[in-house]
C-alpha positions as CSV (number, residue, x, y, z in Angstrom):
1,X,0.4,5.1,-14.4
2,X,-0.4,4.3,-10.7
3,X,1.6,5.0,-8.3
4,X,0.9,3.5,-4.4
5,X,3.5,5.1,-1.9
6,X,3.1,3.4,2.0
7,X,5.2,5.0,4.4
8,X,6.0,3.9,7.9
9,X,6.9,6.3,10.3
10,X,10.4,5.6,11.0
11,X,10.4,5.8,14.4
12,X,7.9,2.7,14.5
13,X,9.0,-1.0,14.6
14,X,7.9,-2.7,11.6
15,X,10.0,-5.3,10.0
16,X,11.0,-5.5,6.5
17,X,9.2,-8.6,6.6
18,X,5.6,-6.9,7.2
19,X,6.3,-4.0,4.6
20,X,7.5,-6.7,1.8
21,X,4.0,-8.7,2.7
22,X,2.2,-5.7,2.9
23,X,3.4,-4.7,-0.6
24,X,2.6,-8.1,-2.3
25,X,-0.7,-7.6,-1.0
26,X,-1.4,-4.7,-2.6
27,X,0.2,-5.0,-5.9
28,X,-2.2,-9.1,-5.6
29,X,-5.4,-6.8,-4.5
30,X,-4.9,-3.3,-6.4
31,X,-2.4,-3.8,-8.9
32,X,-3.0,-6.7,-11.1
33,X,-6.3,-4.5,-12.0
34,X,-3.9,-2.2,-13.5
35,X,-1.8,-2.4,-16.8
36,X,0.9,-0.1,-15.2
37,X,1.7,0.3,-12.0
38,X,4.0,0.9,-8.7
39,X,3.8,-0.2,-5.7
40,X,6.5,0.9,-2.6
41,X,6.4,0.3,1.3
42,X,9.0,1.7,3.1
43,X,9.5,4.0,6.2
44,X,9.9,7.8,6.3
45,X,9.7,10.4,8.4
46,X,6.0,10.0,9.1
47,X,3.1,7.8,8.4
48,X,1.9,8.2,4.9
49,X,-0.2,7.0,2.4
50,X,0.2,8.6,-1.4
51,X,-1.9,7.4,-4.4
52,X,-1.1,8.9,-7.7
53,X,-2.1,8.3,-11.4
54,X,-5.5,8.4,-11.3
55,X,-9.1,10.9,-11.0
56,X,-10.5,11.8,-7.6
57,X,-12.9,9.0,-7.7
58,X,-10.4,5.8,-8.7
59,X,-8.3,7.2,-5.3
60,X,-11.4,6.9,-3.3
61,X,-11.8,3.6,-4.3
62,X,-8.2,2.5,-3.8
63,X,-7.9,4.0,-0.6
64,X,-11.2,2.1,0.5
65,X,-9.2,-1.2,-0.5
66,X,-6.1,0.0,0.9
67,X,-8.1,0.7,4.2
68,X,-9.8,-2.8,3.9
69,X,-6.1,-4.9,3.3
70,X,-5.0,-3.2,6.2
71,X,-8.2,-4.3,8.7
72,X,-7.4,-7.8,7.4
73,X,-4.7,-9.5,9.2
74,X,-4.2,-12.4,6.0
75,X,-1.4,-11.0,5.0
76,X,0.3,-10.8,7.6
77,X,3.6,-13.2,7.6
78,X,3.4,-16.0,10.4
């Protein structure tokens, strides 16, 4: 099963309303390709991207996306 872990660093200012669009972007983009999957965006204690669930080559390619949705400002809210 995928797993896609986003993490904010805490100390940053991003509003629940940016992680929550940023996650329905990803599980729209990355997820529906998937039978199982999870996606969660959240804050830690640093900035962090995890991708589990899959070979070496399948995490390249998601990261690319992942890269990609990020460079994209369409999801972000109004």
């Amino acid at each position: 099963m995928l797993r896609i872990d986003v993490r904010f660093d805490a100390s940053k200012k991003v509003s629940a309303k940016i992680q929550q669009a940023l996650r329905t972007e990803i599980e729209k983009e990355i997820l529906s390709n998937y039978k199982r999957g999870v996606v969660r965006v959240g804050k830690g204690s640093s900035a962090e991207v995890s991708i589990t669930g899959v070979d070496d080559e399948e995490k390249k390619a998601i990261l690319q996306r992942l890269e990609d949705i990020w460079m994209s400002d369409n999801w972000l809210p109004s």
